[in-house]
FIBAPA-230471 format. One record per residue (C-alpha): x, y, z; residue in one letter. Coordinates in steps of 0.05 Angstrom, whole numbers, plus 5000, padded with zeros to 4 digits. Layout:
BEGIN
XYZA ...
# end
This chain:
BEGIN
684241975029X 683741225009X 681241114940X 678940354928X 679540324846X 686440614857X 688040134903X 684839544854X 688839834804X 695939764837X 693839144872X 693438884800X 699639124774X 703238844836X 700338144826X 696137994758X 703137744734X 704837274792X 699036824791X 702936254815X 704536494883X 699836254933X 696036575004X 692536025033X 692635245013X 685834985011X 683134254999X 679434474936X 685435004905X 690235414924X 687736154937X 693436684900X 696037254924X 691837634880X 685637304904X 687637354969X 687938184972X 682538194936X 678638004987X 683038225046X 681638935022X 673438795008X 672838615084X 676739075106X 672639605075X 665639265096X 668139215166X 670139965164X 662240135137X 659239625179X 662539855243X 662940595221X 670340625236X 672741155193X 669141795239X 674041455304X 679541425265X 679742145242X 677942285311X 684141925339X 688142245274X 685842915300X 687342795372X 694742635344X 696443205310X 693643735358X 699643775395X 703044025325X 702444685302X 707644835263X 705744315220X 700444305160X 695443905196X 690943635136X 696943425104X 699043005163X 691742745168X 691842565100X 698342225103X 696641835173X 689041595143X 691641515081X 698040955114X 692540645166X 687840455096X 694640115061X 696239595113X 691839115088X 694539275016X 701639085051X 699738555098X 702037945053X 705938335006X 711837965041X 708537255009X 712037384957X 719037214997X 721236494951X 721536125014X 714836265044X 712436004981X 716835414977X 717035235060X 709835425086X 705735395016X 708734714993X 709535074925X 713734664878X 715135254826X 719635514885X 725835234920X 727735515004X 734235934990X 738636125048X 737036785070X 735837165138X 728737195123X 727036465129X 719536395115X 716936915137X 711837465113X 709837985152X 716638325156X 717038435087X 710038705086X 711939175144X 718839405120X 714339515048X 710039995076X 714740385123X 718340395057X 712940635009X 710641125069X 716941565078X 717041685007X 710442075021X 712142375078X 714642985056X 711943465114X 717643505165X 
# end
């Protein structure tokens, strides 16, 4: 199941180090990465209280795996509930591509390079997970 502190304490590995690389430009200062997840993952978890999402989405989880029985089924749960609470720990991973930070952040400690990933984010942060995932999925 999701553990918050062990997801503050990888979320700080990942970016304490890389304070210069930006979410969001503001008027006032730029919000980092860091800063940015940060909060990403505290409303995330409010709106999953506040809304009382977690009971549906073991539900839906359940409803899944019926259909498998030759499978460990609270392992699969796990796994599934356990992927669904890291996408917003992924979501902007991919804003740490150089030329999203150079092209859409306007961040001068970083120069566009020619790559097939332009400026983009969410790709990276999508691959990233599917990536970190599979190496979990050891049930099949």
């Amino acid at each position: 199941m999701f553990n918050s502190t062990e997801f503050d304490i990888r979320l700080h590995q990942l970016y304490a180090s890389r304070n210069n690389y930006f979410a969001h430009i503001r008027e006032d200062s730029n919000e980092t990465l860091l800063q940015h997840s940060e909060l990403v993952n505290k409303y995330f978890l409010k709106l999953i209280e506040i809304h009382k999402i977690d009971p549906v989405i073991n539900i839906l989880i359940g409803n899944l795996i019926d259909s498998y029985t030759d499978l460990n089924k609270k392992t699969i749960s796990n796994f599934i509930h356990s992927v669904f609470f890291a996408i917003p720990q992924y979501h902007d991973f991919g804003k740490l591509n150089p030329n999203f930070q150079a092209v859409k952040m306007s961040n001068p400690e970083f120069k566009n390079k020619n790559n097939s990933l332009g400026s983009d984010h969410s790709k990276i942060g999508g691959f990233s997970l599917i990536l970190n995932s599979s190496d979990k999925c050891n049930f099949f």
